[in-house]
PDB file of N, H, CA, C and O in Angstrom:
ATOM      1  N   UNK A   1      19.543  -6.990  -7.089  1.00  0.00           N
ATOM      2  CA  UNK A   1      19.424  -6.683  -5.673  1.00  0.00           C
ATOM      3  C   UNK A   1      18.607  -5.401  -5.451  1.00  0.00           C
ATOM      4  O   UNK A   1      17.756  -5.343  -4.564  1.00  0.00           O
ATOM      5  N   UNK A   2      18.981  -3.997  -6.576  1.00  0.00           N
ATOM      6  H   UNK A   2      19.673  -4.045  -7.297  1.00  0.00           H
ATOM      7  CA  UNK A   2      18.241  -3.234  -6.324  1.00  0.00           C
ATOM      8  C   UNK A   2      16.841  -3.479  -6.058  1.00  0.00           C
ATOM      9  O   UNK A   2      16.100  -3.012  -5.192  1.00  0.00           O
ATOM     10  N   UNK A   3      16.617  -4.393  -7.079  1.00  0.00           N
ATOM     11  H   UNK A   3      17.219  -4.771  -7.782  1.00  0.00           H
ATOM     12  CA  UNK A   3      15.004  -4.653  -6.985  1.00  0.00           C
ATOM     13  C   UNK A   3      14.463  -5.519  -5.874  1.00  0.00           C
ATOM     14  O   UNK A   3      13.391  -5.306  -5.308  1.00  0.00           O
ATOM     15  N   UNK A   4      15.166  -6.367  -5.645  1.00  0.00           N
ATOM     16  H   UNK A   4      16.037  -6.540  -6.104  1.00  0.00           H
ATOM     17  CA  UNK A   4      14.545  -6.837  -4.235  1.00  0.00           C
ATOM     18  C   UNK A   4      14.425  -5.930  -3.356  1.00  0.00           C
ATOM     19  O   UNK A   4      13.269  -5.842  -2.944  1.00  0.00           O
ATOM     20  N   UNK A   5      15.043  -5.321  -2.964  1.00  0.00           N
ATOM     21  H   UNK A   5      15.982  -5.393  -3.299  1.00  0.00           H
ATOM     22  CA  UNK A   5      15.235  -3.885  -1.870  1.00  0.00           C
ATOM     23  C   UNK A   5      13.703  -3.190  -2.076  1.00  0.00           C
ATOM     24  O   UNK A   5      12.818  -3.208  -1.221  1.00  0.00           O
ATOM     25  N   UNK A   6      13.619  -2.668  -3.211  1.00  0.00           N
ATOM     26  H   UNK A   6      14.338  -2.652  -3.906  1.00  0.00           H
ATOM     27  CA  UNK A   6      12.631  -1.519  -3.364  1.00  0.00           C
ATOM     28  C   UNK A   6      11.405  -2.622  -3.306  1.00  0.00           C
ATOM     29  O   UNK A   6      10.346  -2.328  -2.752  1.00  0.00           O
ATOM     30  N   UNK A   7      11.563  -3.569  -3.755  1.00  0.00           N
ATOM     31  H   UNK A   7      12.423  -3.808  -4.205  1.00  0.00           H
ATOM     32  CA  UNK A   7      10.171  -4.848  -3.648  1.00  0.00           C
ATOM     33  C   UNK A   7       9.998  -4.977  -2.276  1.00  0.00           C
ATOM     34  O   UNK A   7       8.840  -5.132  -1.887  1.00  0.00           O
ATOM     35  N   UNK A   8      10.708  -4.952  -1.624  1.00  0.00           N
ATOM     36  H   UNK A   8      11.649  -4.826  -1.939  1.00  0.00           H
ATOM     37  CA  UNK A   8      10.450  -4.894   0.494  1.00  0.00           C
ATOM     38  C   UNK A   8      10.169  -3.504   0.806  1.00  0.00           C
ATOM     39  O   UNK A   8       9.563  -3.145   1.815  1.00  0.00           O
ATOM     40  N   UNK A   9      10.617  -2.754  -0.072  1.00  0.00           N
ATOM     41  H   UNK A   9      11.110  -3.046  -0.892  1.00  0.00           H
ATOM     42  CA  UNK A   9      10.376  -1.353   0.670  1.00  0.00           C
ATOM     43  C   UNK A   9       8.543  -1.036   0.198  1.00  0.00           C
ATOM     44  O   UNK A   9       7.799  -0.357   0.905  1.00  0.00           O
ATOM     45  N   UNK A  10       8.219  -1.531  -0.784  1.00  0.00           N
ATOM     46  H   UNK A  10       8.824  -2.082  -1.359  1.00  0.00           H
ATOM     47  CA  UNK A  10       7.088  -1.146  -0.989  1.00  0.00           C
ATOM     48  C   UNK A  10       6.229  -2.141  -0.163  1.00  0.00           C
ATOM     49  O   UNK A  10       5.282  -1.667   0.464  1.00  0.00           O
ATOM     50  N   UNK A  11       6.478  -3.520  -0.101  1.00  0.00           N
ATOM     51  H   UNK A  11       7.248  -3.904  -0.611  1.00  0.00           H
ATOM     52  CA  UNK A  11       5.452  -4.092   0.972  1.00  0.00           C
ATOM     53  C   UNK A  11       5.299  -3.701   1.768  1.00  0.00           C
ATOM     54  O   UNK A  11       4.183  -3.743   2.284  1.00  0.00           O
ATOM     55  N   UNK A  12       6.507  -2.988   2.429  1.00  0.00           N
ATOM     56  H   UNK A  12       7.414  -2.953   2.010  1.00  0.00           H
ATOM     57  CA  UNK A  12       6.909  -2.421   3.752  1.00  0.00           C
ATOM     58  C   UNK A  12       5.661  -1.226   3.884  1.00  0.00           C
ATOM     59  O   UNK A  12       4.792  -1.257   4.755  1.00  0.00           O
ATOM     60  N   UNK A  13       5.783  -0.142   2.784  1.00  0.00           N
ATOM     61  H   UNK A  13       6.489  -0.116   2.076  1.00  0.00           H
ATOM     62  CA  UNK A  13       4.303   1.089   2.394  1.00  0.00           C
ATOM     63  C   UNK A  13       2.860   0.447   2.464  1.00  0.00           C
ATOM     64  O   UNK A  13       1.880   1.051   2.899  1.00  0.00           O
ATOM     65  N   UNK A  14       2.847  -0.564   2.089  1.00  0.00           N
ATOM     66  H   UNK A  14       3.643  -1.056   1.734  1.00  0.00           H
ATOM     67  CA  UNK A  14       1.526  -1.328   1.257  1.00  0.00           C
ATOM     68  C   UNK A  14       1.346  -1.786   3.028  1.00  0.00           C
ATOM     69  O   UNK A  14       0.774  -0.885   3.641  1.00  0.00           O
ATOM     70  N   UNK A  15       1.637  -2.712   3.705  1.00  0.00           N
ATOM     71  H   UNK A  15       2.101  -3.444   3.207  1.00  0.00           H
ATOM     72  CA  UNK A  15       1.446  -2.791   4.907  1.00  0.00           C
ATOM     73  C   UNK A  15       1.176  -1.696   5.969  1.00  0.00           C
ATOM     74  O   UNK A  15       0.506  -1.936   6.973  1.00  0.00           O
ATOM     75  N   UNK A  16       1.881  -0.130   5.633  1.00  0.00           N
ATOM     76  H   UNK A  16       2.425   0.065   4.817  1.00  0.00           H
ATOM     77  CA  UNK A  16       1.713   0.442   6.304  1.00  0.00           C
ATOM     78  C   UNK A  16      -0.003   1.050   5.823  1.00  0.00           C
ATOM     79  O   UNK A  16      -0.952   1.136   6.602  1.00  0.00           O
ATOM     80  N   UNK A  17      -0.013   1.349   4.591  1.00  0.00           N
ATOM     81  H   UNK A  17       0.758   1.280   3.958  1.00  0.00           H
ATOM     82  CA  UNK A  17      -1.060   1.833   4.318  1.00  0.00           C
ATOM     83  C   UNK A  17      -2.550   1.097   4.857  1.00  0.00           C
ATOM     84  O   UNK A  17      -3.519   1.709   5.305  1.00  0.00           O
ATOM     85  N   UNK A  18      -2.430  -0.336   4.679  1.00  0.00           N
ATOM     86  H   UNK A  18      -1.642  -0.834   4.315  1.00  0.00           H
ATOM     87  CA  UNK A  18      -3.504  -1.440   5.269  1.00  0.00           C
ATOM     88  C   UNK A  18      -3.785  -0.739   6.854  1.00  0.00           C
ATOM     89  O   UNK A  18      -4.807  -0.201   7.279  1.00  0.00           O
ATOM     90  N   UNK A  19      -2.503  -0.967   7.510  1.00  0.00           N
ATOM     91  H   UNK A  19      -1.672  -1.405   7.165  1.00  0.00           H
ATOM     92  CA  UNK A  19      -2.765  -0.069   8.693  1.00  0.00           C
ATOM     93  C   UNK A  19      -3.906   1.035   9.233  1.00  0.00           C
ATOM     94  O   UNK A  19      -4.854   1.127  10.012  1.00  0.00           O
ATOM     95  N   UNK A  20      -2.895   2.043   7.957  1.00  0.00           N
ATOM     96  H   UNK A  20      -2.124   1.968   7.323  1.00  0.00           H
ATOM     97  CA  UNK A  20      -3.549   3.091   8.621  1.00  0.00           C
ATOM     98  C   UNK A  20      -5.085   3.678   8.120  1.00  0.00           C
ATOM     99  O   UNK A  20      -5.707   4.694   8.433  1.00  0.00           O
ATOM    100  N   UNK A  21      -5.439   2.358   7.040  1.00  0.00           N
ATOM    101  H   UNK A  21      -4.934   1.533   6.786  1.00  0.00           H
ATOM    102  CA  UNK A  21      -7.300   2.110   6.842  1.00  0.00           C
ATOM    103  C   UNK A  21      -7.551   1.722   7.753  1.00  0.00           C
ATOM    104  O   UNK A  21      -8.306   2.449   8.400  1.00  0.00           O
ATOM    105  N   UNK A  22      -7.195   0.581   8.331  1.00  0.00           N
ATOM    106  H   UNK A  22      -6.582  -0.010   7.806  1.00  0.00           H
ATOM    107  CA  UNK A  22      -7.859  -0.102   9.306  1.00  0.00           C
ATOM    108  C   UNK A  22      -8.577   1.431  10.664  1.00  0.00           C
ATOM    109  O   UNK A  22      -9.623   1.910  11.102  1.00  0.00           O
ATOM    110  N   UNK A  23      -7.221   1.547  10.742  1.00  0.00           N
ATOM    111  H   UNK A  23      -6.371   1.158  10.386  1.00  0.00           H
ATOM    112  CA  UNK A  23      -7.201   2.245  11.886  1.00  0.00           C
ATOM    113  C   UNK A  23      -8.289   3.873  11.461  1.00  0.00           C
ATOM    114  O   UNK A  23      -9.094   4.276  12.301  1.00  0.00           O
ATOM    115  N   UNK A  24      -8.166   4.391  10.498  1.00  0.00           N
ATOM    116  H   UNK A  24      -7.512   4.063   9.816  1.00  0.00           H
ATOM    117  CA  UNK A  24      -8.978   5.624   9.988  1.00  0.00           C
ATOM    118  C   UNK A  24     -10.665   5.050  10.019  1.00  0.00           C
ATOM    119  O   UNK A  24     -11.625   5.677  10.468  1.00  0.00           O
ATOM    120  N   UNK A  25     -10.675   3.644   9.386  1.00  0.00           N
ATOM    121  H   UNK A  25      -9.895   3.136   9.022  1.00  0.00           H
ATOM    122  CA  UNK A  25     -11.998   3.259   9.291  1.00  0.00           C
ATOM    123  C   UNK A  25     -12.538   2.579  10.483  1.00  0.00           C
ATOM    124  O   UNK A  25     -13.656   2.069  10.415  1.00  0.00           O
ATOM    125  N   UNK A  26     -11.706   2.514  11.788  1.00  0.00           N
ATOM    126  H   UNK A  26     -10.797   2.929  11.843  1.00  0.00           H
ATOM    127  CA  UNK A  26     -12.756   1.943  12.922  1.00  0.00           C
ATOM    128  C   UNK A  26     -13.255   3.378  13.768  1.00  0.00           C
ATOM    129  O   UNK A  26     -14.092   3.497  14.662  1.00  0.00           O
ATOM    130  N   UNK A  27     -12.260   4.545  13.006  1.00  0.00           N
ATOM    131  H   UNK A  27     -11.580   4.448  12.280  1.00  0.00           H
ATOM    132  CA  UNK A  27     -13.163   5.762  13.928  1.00  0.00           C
ATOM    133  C   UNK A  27     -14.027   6.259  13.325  1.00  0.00           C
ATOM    134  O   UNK A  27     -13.954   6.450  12.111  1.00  0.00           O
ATOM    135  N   UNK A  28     -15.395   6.688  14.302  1.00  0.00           N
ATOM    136  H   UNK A  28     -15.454   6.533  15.288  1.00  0.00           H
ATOM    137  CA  UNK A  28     -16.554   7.093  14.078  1.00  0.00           C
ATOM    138  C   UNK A  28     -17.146   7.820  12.951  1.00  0.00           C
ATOM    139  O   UNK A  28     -18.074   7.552  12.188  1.00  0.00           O
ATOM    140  N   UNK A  29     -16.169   9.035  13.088  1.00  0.00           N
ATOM    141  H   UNK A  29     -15.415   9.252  13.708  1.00  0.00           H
ATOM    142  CA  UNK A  29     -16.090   9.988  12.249  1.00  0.00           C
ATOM    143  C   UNK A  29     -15.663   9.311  10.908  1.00  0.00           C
ATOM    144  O   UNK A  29     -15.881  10.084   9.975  1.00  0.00           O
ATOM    145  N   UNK A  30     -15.316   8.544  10.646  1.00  0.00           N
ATOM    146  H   UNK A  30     -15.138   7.916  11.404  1.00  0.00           H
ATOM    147  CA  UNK A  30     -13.991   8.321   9.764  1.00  0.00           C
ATOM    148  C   UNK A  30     -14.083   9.485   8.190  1.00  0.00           C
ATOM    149  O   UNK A  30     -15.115   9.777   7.587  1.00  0.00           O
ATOM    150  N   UNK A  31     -13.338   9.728   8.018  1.00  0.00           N
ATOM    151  H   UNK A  31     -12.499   9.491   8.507  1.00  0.00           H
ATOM    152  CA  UNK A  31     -12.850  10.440   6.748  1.00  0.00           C
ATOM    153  C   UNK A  31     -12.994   9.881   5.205  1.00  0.00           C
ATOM    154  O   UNK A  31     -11.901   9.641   4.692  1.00  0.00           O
ATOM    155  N   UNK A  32     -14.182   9.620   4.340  1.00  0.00           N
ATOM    156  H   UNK A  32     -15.070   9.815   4.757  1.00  0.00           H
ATOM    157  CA  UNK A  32     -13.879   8.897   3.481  1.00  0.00           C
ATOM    158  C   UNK A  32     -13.047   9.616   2.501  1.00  0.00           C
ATOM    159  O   UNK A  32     -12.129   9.042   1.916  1.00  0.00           O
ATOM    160  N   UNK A  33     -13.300  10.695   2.329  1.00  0.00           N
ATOM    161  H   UNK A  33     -14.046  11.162   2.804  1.00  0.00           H
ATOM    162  CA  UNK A  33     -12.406  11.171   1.196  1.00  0.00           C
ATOM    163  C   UNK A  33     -10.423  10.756   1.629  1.00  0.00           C
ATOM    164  O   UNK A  33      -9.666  10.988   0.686  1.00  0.00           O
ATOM    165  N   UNK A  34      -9.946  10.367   2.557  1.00  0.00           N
ATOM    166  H   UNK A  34     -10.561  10.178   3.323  1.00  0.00           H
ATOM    167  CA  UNK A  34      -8.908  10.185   3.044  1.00  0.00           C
ATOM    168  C   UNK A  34      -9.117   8.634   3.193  1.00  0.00           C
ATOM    169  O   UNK A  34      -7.970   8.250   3.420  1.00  0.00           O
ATOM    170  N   UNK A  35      -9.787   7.714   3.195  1.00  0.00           N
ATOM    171  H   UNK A  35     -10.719   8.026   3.010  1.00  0.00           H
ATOM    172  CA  UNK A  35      -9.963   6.139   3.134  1.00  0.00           C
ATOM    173  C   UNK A  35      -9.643   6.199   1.657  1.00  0.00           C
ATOM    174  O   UNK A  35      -8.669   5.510   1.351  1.00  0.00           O
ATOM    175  N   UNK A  36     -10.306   6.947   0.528  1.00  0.00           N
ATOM    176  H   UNK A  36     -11.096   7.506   0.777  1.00  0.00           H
ATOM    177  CA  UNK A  36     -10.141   6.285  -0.527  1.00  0.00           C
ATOM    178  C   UNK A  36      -8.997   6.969  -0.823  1.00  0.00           C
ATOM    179  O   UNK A  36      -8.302   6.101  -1.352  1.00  0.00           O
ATOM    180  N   UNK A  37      -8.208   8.239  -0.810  1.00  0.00           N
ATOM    181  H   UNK A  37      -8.773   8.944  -0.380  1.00  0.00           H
ATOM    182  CA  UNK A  37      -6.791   8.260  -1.152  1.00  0.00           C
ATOM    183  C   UNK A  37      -5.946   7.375  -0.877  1.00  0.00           C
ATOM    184  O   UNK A  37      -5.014   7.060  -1.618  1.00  0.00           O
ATOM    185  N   UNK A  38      -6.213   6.846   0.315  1.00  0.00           N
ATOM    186  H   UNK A  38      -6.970   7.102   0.916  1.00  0.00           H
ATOM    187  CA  UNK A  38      -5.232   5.739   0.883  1.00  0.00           C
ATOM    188  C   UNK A  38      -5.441   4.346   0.772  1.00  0.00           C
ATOM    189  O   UNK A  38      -4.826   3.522   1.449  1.00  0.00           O
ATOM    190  N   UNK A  39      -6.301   4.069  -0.076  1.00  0.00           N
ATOM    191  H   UNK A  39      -6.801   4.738  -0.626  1.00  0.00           H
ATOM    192  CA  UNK A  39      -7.123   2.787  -0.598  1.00  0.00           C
ATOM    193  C   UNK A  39      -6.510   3.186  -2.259  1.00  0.00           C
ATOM    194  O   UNK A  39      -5.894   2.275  -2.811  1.00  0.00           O
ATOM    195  N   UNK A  40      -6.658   4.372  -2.952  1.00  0.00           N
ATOM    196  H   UNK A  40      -7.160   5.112  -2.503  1.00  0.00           H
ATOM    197  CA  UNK A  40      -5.597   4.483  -4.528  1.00  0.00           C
ATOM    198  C   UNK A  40      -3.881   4.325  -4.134  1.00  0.00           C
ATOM    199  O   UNK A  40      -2.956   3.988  -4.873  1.00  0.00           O
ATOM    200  N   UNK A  41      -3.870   4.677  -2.797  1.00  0.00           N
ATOM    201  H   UNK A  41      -4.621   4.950  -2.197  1.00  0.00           H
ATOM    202  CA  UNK A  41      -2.429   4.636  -2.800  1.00  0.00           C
ATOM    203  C   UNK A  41      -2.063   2.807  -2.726  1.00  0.00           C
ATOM    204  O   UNK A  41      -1.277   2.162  -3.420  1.00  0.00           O
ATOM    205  N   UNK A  42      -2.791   2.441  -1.833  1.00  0.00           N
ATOM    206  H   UNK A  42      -3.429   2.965  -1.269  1.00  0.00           H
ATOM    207  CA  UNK A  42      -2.654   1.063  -1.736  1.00  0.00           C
ATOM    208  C   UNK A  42      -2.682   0.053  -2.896  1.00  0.00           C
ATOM    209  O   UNK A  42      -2.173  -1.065  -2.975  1.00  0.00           O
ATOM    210  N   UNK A  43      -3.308   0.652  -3.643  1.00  0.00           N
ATOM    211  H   UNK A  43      -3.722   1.560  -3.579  1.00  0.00           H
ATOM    212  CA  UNK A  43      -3.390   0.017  -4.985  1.00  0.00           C
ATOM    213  C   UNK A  43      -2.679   0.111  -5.762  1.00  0.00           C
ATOM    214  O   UNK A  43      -2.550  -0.756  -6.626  1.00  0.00           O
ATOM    215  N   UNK A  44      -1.788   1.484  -5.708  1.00  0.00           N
ATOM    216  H   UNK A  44      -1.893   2.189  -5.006  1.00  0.00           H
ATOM    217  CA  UNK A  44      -0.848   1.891  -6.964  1.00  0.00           C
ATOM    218  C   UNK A  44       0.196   0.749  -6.252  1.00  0.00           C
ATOM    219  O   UNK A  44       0.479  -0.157  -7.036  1.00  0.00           O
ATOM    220  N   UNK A  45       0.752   0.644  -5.050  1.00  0.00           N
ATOM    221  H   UNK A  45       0.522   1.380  -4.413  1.00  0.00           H
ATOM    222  CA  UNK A  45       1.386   0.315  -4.837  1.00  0.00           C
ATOM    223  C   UNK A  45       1.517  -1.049  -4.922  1.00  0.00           C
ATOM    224  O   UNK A  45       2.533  -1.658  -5.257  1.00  0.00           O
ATOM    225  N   UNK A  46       0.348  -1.552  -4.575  1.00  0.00           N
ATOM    226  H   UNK A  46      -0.477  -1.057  -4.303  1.00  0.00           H
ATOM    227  CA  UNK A  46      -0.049  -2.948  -5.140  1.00  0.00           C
ATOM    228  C   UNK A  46       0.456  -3.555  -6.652  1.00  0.00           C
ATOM    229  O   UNK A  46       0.924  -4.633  -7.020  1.00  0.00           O
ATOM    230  N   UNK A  47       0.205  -2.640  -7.135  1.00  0.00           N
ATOM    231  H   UNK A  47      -0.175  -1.764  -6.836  1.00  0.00           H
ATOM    232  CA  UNK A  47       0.177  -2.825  -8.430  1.00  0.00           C
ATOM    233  C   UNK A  47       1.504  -2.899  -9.478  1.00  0.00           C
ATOM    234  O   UNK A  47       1.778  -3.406 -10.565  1.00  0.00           O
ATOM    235  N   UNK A  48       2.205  -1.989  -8.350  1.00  0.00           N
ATOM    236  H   UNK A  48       1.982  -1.577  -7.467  1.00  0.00           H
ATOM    237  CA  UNK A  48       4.153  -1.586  -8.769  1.00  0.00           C
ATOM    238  C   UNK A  48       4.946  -3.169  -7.737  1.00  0.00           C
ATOM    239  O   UNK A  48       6.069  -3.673  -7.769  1.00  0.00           O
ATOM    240  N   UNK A  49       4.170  -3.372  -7.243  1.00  0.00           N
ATOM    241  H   UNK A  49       3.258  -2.963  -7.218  1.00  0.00           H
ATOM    242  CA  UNK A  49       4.648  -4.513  -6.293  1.00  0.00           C
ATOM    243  C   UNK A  49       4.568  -6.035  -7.194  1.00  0.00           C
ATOM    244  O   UNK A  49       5.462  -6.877  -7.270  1.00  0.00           O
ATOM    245  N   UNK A  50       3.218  -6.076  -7.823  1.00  0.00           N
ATOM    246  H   UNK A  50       2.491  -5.392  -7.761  1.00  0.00           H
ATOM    247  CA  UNK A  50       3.059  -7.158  -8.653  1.00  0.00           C
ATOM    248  C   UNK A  50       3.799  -7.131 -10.184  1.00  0.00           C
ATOM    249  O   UNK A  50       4.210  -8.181 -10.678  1.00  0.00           O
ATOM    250  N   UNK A  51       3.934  -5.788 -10.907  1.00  0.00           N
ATOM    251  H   UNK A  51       3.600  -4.935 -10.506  1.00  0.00           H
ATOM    252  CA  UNK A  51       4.959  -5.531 -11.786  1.00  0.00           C
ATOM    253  C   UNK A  51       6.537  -5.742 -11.574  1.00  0.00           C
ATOM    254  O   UNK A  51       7.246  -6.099 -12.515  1.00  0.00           O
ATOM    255  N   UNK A  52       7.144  -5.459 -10.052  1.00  0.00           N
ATOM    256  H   UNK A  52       6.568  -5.169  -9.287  1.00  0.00           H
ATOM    257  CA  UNK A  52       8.628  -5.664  -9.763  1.00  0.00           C
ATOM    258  C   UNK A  52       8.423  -7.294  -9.635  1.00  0.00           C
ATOM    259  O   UNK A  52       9.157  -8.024 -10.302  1.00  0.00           O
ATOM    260  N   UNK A  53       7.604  -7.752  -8.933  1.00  0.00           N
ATOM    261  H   UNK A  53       7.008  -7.160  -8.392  1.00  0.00           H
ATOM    262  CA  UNK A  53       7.255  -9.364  -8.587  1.00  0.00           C
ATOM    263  C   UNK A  53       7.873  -9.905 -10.062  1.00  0.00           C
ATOM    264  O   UNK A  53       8.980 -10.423 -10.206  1.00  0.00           O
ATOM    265  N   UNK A  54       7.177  -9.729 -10.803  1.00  0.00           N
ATOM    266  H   UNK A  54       6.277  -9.308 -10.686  1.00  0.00           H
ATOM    267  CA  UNK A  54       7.084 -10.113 -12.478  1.00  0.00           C
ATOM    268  C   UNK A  54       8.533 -10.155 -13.011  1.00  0.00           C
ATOM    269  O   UNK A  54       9.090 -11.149 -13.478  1.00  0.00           O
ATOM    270  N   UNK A  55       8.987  -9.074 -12.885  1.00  0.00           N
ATOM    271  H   UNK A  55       8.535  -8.267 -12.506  1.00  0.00           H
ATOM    272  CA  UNK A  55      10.552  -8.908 -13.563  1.00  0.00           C
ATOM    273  C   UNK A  55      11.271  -9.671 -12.255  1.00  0.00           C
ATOM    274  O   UNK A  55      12.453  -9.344 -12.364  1.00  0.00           O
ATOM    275  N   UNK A  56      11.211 -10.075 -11.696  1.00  0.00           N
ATOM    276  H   UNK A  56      10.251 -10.341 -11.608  1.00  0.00           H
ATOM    277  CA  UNK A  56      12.024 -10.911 -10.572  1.00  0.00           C
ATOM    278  C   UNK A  56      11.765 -12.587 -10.970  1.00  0.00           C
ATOM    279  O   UNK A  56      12.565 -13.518 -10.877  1.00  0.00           O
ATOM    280  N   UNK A  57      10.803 -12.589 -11.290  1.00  0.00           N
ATOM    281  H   UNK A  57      10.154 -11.833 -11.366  1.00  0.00           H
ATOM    282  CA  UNK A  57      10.590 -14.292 -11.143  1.00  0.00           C
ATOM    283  C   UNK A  57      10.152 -14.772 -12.896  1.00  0.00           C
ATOM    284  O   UNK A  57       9.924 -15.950 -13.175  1.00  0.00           O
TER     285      UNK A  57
END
């Protein structure tokens, strides 16, 4: 159960993070050095998401 929990809690991050690219990269200015932190974060998390996936199924 623990692991299902923390497996929603991270989609839950991973969704938020999609977000808040979207939203950083439709403004003008946009920030790349802050797109790609949040594009590694998205990934780590991606990545801990497909590893818990693994030990679940």
């Amino acid at each position: 159960m623990q692991f299902e929990a923390h497996l929603v809690e991270l989609q839950r991050k991973h969704r938020t993070l999609d977000q808040l690219i979207e939203e950083e990269m439709a403004h003008p200015g946009a920030d790349d050095l802050r797109i790609g932190e949040l594009k590694r974060k998205k990934l780590r998390i991606k990545e801990e998401i497909a590893k818990l996936d693994g030990m679940l199924h």
